[in-house]
C-alpha positions as CSV (number, residue, x, y, z in Angstrom):
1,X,-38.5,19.7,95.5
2,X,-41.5,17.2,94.5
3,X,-43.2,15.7,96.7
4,X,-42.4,11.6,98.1
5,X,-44.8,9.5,95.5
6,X,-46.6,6.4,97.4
7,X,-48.3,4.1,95.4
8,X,-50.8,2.2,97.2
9,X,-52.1,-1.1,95.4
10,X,-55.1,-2.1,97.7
11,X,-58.7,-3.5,96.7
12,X,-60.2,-1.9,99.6
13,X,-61.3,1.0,98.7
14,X,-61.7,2.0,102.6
15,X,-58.0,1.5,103.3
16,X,-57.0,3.2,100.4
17,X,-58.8,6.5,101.4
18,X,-57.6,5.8,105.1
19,X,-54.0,5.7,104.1
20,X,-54.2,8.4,101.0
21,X,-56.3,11.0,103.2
22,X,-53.6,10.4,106.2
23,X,-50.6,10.4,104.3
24,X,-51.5,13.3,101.9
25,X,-52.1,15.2,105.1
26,X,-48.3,15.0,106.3
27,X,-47.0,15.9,102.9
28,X,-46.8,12.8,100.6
29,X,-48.2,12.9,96.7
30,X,-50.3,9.2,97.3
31,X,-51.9,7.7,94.5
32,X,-54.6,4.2,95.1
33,X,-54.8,1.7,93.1
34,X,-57.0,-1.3,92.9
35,X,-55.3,-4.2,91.4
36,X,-51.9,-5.2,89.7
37,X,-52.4,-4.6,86.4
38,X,-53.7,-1.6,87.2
39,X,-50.7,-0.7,88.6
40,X,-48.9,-1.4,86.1
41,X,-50.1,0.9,83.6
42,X,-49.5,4.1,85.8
43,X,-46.0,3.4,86.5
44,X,-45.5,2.9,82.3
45,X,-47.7,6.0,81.8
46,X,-46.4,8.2,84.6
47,X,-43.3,7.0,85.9
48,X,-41.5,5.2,89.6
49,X,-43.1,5.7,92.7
50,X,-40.6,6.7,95.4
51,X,-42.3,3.8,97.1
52,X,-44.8,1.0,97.1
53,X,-47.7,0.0,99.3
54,X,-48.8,-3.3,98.0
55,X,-51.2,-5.7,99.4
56,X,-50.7,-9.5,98.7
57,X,-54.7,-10.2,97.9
58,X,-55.0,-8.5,95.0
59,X,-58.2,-9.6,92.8
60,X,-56.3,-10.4,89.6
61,X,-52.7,-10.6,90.9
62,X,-50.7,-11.7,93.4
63,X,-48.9,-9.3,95.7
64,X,-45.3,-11.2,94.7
65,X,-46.2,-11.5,91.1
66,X,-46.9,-7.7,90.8
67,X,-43.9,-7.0,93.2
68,X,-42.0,-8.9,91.0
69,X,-43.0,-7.3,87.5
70,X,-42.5,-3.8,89.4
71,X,-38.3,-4.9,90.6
72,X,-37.9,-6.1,86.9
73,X,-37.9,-2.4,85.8
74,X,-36.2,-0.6,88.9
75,X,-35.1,-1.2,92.6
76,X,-38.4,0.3,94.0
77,X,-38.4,-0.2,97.5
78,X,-41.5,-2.5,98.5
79,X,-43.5,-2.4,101.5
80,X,-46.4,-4.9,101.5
81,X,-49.3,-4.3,103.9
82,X,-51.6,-7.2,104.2
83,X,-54.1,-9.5,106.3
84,X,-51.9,-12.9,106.2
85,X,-49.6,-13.3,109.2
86,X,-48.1,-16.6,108.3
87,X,-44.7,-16.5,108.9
88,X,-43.5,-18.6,105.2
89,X,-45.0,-15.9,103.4
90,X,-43.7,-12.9,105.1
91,X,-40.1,-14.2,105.1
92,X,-40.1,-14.8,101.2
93,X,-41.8,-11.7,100.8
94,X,-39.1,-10.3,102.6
95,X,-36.3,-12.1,101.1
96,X,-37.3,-11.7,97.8
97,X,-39.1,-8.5,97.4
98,X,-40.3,-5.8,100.4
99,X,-38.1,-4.0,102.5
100,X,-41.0,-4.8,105.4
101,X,-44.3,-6.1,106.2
102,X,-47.0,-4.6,108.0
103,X,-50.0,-6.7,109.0
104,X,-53.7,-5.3,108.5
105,X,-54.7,-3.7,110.9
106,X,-52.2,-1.4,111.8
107,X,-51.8,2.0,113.3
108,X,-51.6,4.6,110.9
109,X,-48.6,6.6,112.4
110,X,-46.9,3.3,112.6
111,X,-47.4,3.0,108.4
112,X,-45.8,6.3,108.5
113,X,-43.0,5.5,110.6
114,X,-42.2,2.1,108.4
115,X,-42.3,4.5,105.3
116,X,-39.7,7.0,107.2
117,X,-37.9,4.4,107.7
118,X,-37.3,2.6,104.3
119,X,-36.9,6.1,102.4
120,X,-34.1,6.9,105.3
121,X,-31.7,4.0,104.5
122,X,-32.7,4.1,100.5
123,X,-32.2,7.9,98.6
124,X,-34.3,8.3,96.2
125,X,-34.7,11.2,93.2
126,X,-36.8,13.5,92.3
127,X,-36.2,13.4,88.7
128,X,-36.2,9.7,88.8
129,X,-40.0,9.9,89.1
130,X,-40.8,11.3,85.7
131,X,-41.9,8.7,82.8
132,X,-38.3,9.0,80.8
133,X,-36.0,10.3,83.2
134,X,-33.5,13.3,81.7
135,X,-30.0,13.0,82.6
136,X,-28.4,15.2,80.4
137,X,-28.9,16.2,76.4
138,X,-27.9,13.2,75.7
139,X,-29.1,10.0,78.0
140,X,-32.8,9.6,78.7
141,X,-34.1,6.6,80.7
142,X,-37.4,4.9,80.5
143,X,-37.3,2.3,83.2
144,X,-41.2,1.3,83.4
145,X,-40.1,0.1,79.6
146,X,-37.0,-1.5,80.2
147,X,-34.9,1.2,77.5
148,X,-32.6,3.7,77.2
149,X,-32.5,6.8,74.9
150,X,-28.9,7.5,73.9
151,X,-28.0,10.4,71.5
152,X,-32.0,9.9,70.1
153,X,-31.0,5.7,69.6
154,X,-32.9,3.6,71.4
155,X,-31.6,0.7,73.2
156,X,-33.6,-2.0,75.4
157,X,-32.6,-2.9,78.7
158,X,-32.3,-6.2,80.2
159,X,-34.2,-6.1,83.9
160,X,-30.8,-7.2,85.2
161,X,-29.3,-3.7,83.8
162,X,-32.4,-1.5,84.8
163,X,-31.9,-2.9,87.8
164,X,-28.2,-1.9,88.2
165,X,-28.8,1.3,86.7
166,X,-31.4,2.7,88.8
167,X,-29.2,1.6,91.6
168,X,-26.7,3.7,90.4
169,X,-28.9,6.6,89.4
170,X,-30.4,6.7,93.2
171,X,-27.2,6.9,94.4
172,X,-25.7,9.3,91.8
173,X,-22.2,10.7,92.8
174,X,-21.6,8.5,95.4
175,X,-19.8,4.8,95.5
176,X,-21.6,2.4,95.4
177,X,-20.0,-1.0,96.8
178,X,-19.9,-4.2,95.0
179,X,-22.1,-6.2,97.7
180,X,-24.6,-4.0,97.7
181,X,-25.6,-3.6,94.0
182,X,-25.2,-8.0,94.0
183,X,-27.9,-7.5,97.1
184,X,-30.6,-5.1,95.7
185,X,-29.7,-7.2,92.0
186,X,-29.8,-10.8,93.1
187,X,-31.3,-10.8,96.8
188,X,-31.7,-14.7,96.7
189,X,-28.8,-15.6,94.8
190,X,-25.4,-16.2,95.1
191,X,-23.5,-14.1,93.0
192,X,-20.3,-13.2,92.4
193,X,-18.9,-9.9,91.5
194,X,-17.6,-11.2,88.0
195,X,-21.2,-11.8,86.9
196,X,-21.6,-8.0,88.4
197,X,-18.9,-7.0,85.8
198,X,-20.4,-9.0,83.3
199,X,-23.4,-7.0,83.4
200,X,-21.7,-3.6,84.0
201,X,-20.0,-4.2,80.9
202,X,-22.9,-4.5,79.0
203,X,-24.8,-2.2,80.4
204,X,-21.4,0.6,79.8
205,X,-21.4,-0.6,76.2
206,X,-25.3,0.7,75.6
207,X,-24.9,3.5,78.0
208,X,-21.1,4.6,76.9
209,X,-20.4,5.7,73.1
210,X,-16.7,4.5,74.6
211,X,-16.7,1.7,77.4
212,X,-13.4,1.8,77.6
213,X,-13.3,5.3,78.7
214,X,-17.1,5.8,80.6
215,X,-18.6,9.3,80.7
216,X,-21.4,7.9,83.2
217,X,-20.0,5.2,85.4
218,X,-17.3,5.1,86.8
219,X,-15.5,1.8,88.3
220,X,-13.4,2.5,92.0
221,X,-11.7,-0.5,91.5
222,X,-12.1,-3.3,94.4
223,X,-14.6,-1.1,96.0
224,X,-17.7,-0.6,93.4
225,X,-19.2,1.7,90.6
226,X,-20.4,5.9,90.9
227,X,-23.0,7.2,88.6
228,X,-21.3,10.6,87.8
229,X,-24.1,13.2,87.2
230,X,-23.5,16.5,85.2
231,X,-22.8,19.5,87.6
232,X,-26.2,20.7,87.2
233,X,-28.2,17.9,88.3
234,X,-25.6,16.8,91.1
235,X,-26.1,20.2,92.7
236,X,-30.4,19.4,92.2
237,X,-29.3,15.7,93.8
238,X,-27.0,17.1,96.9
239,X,-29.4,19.5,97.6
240,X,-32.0,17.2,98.9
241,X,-30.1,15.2,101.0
């Protein structure tokens, strides 16, 4: 099993060596970075993070700006880790973006224990950490590019539809409910679950060589959708949980 990936966006190069030299030492794979853009270009070149430390003062990019770029290409679960206490920012942050908010300076073990926390309530893949993630011979997803790879055809994703697919993919072989894809998709909005079918559909008919009859997802009607994963990878999936 592969280790949790952290990334930590921080221009301090001091916190980043506190927080990659403490966390590497109880097991996670934590890579520092110093700025947005920067960021950026590892997830495109080597994949998701399980997780993301990001601080809001970032020389060339705000926190929410980058957190935002990061959620249009998957769901990945935000924690930002900053100076500011002002109460506006950290409930948009919040609201909008991170799953918490932990105010410089903090206690190390407490970083930890906010990181437990958030990877507890939101599963996470292995395999979804690779730069094009392989679900069978015949589906490939590149999420840091917004595509998918479908019998060697290539087909771009709307962020909307990365979104809900990554979802899906983190929560392979189990249901997931209607309210909580609208909730990771369109946390400030109100949305209905026709515009979640909407989206579904359009996201079957690039996925599904029949969307009409879907190999991948499947609809449990009044309830939600299930990712269904090949045997092979749903015994790699149930055996880390």
């Amino acid at each position: 099993m592969n280790k949790t990936r952290v990334l930590v966006v921080e221009d301090e190069s001091y916190i980043c060596k506190l927080i990659s030299d403490f966390m590497t030492t109880h097991g996670y794979d934590v890579i520092t970075v110093g700025d947005g853009p920067e960021a950026l270009d590892y997830i495109r070149d080597n994949g998701l993070p399980h997780i993301a430390l990001i601080d809001l003062a970032l020389p060339s990019m705000h926190g929410f700006e980058l957190s935002s770029k990061i959620k249009a290409m998957a769901d990945v679960p935000i924690i930002f880790v900053t100076s500011t206490s002002d109460t506006d920012t950290i409930v948009q942050g919040l609201r909008r973006y991170a799953e918490d908010f932990i105010v410089k300076p903090f206690e190390l073990r407490e970083l930890e224990a906010r990181i437990e926390a958030v990877l507890a309530r939101m599963p996470s893949l292995d395999y979804a950490s690779e730069p094009v993630v392989k679900i069978d011979d015949h589906l490939q997803v590149d999420f840091a590019h917004n595509r998918l790879i479908v019998g060697g055809k290539t087909y771009s994703l709307t962020p909307t539809e990365s979104i809900l697919l990554h979802v899906l993919l983190r929560n392979a072989g189990r249901v997931v409910e209607n309210r909580m894809l609208i909730g990771r998709v369109w946390p400030t909005e109100d949305v209905f679950e026709d515009t979640l079918r909407v989206h579904m559909h359009r996201l079957r008919r690039k996925l599904e060589s029949d969307s009409h009859h879907p190999h991948y997802i499947r609809t449990e009607r009044g309830i939600g959708y299930m990712f269904t994963v090949p045997l092979s990878q749903r015994r790699h999936v149930d055996g880390e949980r």
